[in-house]
N, C-alpha and C positions, 0 to 999 in steps of 0.2 A: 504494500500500500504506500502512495505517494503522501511524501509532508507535503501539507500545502502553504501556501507562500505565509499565509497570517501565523502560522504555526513557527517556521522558520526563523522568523525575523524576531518572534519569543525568548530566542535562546539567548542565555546571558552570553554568550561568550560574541552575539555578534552585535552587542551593545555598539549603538555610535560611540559612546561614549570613550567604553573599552579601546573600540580597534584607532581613536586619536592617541589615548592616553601611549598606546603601544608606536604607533607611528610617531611620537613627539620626543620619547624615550630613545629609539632607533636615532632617528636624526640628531640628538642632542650627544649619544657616543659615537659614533660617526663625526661629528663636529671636533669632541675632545681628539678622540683616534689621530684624525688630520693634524691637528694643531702639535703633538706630540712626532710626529714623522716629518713634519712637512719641509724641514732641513733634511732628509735622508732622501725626500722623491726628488730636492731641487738641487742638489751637488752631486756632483758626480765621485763617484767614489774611487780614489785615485791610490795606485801602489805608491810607496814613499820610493823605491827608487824612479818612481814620473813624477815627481813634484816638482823637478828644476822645472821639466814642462808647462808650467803654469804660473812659475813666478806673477805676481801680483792678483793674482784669482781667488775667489773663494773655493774649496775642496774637503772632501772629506777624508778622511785616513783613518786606517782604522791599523792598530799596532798594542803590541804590548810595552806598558813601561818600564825600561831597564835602566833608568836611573829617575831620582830626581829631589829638587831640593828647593830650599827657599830664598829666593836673591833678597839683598836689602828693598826695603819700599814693600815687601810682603806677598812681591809674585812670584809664582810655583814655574819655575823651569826643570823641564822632563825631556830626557829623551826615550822617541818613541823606535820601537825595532819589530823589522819583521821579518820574516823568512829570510834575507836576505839585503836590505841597507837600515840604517837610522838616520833621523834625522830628530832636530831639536823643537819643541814645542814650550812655546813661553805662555802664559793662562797670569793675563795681570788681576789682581784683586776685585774682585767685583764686578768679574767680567764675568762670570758662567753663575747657574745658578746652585751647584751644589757646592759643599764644606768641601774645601781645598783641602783640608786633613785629612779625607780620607781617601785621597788617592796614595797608592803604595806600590812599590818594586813589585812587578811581575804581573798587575792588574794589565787587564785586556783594556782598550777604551778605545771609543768612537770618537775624530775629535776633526769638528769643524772649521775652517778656519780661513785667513788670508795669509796666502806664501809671500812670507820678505825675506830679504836680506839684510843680514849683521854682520857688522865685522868683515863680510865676503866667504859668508856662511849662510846658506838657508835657513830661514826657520819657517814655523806656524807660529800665527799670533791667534791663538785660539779665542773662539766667539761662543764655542757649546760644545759642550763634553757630554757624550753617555757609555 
């Protein structure tokens, strides 16, 4: 036997109400989602031995840190290493949004940033760490 349509449209679960509340939930993590990646979909993710390649770019790199410490003025200089080169990554104070203390030797890290030169060395001047 067929529901009929008056019957159907009974059912809680196909509440107007309901199926907003669920479509307003969707779009609002969907919103956060993006906002949390949207530096991974917009840089290109670059091996640190291509970074000469991009000198004054924004890039991402992703590497393990095999050193790092605290210069005067209270920014974290780290170099990062990966399968195969390193390069140095400077994070000044109140640049990124997580506690600079808890980066440590041998952490993996994501680290977005603008390629310069120091000294007639490369660096990352890091903008966001994950």
């Amino acid at each position: 036997m067929a529901l009929s349509m008056k019957k159907f449209t009974k059912l809680n679960y196909m509440d107007k109400g309901y199926l907003v509340a669920i479509l307003v939930f969707i779009s609002i993590t969907g919103i956060i989602n993006l906002y949390f990646i949207r530096d991974m979909l917009i840089y290109n993710l670059v091996s640190i031995e291509d970074v000469l390649h991009h000198k004054g770019e924004m890039i991402r790199v992703q590497g393990t840190i095999s050193n790092i410490y605290t210069a005067k003025g209270g920014h974290k200089i780290m170099t990062l290493t990966d399968s195969e080169e390193s390069i140095k990554a400077v994070i000044f104070a109140g640049s990124v949004d997580i506690p600079l203390n808890t980066l440590k030797k041998g952490q993996e890290v994501n680290v977005i940033g603008k390629v310069d030169e120091y000294k007639d060395e490369l660096e990352i001047i890091v903008g966001e760490l994950g």
